[in-house]
N, C-alpha and C positions, 0 to 999 in steps of 0.2 A: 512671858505673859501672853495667854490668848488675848488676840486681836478680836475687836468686837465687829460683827456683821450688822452691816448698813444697808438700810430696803428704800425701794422707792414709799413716799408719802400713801399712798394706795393702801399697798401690805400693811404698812403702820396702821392707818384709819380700822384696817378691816381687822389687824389682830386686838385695837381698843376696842370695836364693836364688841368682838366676841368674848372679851374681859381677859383673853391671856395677858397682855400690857396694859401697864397703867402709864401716865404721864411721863414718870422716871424712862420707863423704860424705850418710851416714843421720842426723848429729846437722845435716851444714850446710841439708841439706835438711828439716827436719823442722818447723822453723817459727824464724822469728826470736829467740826468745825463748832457745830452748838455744840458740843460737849465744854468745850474751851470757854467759850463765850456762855454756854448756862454755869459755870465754876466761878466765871468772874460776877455774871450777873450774882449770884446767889452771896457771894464774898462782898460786891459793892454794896448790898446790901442787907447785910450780915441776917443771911436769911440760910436757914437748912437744908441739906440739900435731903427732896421727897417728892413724893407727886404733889404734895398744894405748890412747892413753887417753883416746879418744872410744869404745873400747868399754868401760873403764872407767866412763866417765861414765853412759852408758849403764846400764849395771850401778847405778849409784849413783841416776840417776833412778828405777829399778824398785823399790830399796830403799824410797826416797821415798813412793812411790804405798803400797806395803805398808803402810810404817808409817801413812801417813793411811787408807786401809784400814780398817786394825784399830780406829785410835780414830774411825773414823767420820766422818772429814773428807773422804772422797773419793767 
């Protein structure tokens, strides 16, 4: 199985500008690890895997980062 190619956050931002990727494609690209974690998010909440809720996820990491943020974990 081809291995999947991971870009910095930047590329990602710039290939959604430009409509090549959609949300799917920004969390499968993004690094291995939300790959994993977008599978379990979308299974804990017996949600599809698509761009509504890989942009969801998305959203959900952002919250994420905030909250470690605020209390200084990030």
């Amino acid at each position: 199985m081809e291995q999947p190619t991971f870009y910095p956050e930047e590329v990602l931002v710039e290939k959604m500008q430009s409509g090549e990727y959609g949300w799917l494609d920004y969390v499968n690209h993004f690094s291995a690890e939300w790959q994993e974690e977008y599978a379990r998010y979308c299974e804990e909440r017996g949600l599809m895997v698509g761009d509504d809720s890989a942009a969801g996820f998305v959203r959900f990491k952002d919250e994420q980062l905030e909250t470690a943020m605020e209390r200084g974990d990030a």
